[in-house]
NUBANU-149454 format. One record per atom (N, C-alpha, C): x, y, z; residue in three letters. Coordinates in pm, whole numbers, padded with zeros to 5 digits, always signed. Layout:
BEGIN
XYZALA ...
This chain:
BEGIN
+07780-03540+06426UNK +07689-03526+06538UNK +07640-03381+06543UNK +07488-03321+06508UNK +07464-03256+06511UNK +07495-03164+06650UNK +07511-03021+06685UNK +07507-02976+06780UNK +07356-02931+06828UNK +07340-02939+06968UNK +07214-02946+07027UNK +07187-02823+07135UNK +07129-02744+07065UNK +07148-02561+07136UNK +06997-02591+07236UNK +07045-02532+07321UNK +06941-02543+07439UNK +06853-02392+07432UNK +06748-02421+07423UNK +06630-02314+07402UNK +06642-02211+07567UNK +06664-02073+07564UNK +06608-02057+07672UNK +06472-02056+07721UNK +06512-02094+07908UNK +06352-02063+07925UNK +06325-01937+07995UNK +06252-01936+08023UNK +06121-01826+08093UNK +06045-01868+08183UNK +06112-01784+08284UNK +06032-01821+08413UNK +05917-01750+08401UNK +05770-01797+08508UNK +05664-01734+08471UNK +05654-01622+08551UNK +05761-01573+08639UNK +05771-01417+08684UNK +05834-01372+08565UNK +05907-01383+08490UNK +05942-01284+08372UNK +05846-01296+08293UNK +05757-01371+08268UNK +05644-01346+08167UNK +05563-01274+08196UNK +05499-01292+08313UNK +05409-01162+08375UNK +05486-01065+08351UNK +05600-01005+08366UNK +05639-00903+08417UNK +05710-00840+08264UNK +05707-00928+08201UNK +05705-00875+08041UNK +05578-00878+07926UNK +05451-00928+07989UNK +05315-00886+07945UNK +05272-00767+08017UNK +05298-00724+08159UNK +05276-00608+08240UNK +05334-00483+08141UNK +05521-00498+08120UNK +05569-00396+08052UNK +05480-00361+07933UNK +05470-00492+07802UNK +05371-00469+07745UNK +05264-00395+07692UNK +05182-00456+07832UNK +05052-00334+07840UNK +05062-00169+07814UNK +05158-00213+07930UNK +05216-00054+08026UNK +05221+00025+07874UNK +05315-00050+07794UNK +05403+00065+07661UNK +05254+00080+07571UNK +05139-00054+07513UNK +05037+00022+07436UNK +04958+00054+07530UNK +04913+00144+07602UNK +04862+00186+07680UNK +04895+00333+07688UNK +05061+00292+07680UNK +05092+00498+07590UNK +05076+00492+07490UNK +05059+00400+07402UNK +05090+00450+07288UNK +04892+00509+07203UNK +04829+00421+07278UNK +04697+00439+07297UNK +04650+00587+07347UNK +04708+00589+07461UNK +04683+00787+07515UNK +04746+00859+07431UNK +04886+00808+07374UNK +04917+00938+07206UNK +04857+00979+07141UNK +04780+00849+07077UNK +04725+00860+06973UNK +04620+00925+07016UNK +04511+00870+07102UNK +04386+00973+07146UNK +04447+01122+07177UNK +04582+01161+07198UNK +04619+01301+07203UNK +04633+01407+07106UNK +04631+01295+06964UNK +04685+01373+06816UNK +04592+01409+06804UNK +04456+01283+06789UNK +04375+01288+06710UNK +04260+01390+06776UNK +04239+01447+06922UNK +04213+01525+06958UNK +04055+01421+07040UNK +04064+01312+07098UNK +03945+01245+07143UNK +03886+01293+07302UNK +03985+01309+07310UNK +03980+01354+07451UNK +03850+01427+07465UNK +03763+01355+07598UNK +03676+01450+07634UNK +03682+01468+07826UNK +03611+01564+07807UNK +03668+01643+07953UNK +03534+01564+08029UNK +03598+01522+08172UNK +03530+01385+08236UNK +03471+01488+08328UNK +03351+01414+08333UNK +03197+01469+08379UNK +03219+01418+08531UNK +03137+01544+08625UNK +03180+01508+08789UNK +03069+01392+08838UNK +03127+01355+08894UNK +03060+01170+08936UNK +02954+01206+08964UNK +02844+01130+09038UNK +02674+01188+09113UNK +02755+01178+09248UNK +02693+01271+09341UNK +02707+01240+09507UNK +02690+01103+09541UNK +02751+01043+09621UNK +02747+00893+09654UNK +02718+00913+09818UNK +02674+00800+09874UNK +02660+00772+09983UNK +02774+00792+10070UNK +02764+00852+10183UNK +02811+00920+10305UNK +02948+00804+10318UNK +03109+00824+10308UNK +03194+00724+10271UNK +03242+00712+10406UNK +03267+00556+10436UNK +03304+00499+10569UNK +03444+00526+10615UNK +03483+00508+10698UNK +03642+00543+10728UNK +03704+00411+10670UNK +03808+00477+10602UNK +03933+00374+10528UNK +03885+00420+10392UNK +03813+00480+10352UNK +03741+00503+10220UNK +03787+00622+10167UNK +03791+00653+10018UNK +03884+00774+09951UNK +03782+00870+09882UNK +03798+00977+09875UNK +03682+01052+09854UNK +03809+01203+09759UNK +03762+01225+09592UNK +03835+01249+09502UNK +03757+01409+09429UNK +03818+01503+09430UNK +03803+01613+09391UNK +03907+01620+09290UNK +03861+01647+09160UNK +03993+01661+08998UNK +04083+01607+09063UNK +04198+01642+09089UNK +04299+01570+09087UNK +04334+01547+09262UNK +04303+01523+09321UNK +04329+01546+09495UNK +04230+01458+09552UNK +04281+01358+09621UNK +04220+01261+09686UNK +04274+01273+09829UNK +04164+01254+09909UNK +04145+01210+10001UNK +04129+01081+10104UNK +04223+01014+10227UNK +04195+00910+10269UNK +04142+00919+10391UNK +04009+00882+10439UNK +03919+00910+10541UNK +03997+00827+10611UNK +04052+00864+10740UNK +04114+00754+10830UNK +03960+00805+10963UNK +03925+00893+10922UNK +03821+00976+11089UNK +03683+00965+11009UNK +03533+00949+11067UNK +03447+00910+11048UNK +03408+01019+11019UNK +03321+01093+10920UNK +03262+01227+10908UNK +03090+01222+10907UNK +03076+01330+10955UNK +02889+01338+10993UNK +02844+01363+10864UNK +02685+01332+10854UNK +02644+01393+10764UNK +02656+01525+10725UNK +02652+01614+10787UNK +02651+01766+10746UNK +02824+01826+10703UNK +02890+01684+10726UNK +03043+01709+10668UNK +03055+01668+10549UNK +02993+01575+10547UNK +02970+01502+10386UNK +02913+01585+10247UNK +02774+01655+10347UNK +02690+01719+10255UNK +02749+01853+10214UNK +02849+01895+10309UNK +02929+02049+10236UNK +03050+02015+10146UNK +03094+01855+10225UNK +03212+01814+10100UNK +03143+01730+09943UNK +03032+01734+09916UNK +02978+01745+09794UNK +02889+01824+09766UNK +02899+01961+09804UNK +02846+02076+09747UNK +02992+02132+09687UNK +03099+02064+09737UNK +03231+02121+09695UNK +03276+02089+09654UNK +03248+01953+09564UNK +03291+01862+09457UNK +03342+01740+09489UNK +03347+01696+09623UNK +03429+01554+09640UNK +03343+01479+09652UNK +03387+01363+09581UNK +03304+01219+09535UNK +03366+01143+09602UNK +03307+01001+09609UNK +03380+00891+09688UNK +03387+00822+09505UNK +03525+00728+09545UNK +03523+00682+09428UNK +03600+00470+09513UNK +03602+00438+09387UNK +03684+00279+09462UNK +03831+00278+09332UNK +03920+00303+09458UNK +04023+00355+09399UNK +04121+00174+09324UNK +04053+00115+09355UNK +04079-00013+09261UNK +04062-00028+09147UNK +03947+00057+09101UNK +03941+00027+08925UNK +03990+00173+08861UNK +04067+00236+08927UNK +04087+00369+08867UNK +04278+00358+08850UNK +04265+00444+08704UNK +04423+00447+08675UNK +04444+00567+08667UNK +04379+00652+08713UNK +04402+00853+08721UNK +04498+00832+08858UNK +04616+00911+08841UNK +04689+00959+08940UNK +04644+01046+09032UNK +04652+01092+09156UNK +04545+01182+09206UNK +04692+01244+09334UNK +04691+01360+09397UNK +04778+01414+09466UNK +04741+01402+09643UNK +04776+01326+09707UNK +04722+01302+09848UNK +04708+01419+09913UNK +04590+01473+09985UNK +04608+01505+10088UNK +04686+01456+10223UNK +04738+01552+10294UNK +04798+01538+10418UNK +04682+01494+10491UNK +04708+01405+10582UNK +04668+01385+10681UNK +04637+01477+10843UNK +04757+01561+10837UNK +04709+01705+10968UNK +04582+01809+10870UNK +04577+01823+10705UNK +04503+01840+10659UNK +04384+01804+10648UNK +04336+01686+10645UNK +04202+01597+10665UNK +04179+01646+10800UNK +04242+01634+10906UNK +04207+01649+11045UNK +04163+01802+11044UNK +04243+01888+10992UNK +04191+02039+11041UNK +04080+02065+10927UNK +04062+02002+10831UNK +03904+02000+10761UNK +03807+01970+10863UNK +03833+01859+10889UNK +03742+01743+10958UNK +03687+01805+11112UNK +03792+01911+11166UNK +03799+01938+11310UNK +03732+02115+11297UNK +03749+02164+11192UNK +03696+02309+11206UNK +03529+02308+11220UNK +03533+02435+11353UNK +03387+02445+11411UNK +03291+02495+11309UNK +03319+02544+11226UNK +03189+02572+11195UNK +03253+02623+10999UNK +03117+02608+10901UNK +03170+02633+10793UNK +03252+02701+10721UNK +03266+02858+10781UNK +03367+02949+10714UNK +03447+02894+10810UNK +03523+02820+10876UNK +03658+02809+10901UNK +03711+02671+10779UNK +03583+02567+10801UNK +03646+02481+10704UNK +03624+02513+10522UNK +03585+02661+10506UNK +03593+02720+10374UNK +03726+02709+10374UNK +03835+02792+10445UNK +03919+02820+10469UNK +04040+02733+10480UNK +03998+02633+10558UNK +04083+02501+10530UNK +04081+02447+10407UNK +03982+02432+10350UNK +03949+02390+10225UNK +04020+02436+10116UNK +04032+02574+10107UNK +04053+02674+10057UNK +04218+02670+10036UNK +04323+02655+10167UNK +04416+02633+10186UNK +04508+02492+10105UNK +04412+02410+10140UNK +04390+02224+10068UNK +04452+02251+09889UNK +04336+02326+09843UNK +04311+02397+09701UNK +04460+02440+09696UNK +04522+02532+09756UNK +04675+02600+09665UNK +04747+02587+09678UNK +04763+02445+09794UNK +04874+02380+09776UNK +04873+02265+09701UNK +04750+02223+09656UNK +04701+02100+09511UNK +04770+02188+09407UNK +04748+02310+09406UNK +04759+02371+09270UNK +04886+02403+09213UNK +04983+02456+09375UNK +05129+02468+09370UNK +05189+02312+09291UNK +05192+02259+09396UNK +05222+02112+09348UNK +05161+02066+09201UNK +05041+02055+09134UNK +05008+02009+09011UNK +05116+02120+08948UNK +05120+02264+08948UNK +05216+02367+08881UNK +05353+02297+08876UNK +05432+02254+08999UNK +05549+02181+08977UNK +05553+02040+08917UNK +05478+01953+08956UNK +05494+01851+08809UNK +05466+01872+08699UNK +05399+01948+08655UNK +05361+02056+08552UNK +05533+02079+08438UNK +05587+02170+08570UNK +05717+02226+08506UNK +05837+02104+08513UNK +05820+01997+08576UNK +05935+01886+08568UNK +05862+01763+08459UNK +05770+01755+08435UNK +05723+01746+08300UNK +05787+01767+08172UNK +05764+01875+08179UNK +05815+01998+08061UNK +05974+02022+08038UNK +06048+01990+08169UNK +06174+02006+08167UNK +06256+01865+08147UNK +06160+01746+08145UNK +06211+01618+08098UNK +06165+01584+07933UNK +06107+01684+07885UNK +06067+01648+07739UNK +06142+01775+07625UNK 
């Protein structure tokens, strides 16, 4: 009597979730290779977009923003003379560093332009501190 070995199965949450891993691994292995071979090109700043509604994310290099407060036009028009784009953060796989929220507000709330230079300004070096420390825990895991 032959013996009769039972096949395992696979549930279809482990299949998703082992086509996800999948991806996930050529997907590095894809950004390696574009890293050797030197493809990389340095990404061009979006066009100004239409004035972004509240609940909407609005993205300077690496530092995003989440509009929870409605902004005027003339807030809009100095925050893309200063590089922030609205983007739809659904089709995007760039990591981006949140702004604070008491941050958005004291952008959003300063009277007049040189104060929100200044806020702005402030926004900027603590993006930069922070990108500097994942930077160095990066570097210290490789």
């Amino acid at each position: 009597m032959p013996l009769a070995i039972a096949e395992p199965t696979i549930s279809s949450d482990q299949a998703k979730s082992e086509g996800a891993r999948f991806r996930k691994s050529s997907l590095k292995i894809k950004d390696f290779i574009r890293t050797l071979l030197g493809i990389r090109k340095t990404r061009q700043r979006l066009p100004p977009g239409r004035q972004p509604v509240v609940g909407s994310n609005i993205v300077r290099d690496t530092l995003r923003m989440h509009l929870k407060y409605p902004i005027s036009k003339e807030q809009w028009d100095w925050l893309t003379e200063t590089g922030w784009r609205t983007i739809d953060m659904r089709n995007t796989r760039r990591t981006y560093v949140s702004v604070e929220d008491r941050a958005v507000r004291a952008l959003l709330r300063a009277p007049d332009a040189i104060e929100r230079a200044k806020v702005h300004q402030a926004i900027l070096d603590v993006a930069e501190r922070l990108a500097a420390r994942e930077l160095a825990k990066k570097k210290r895991k490789q």
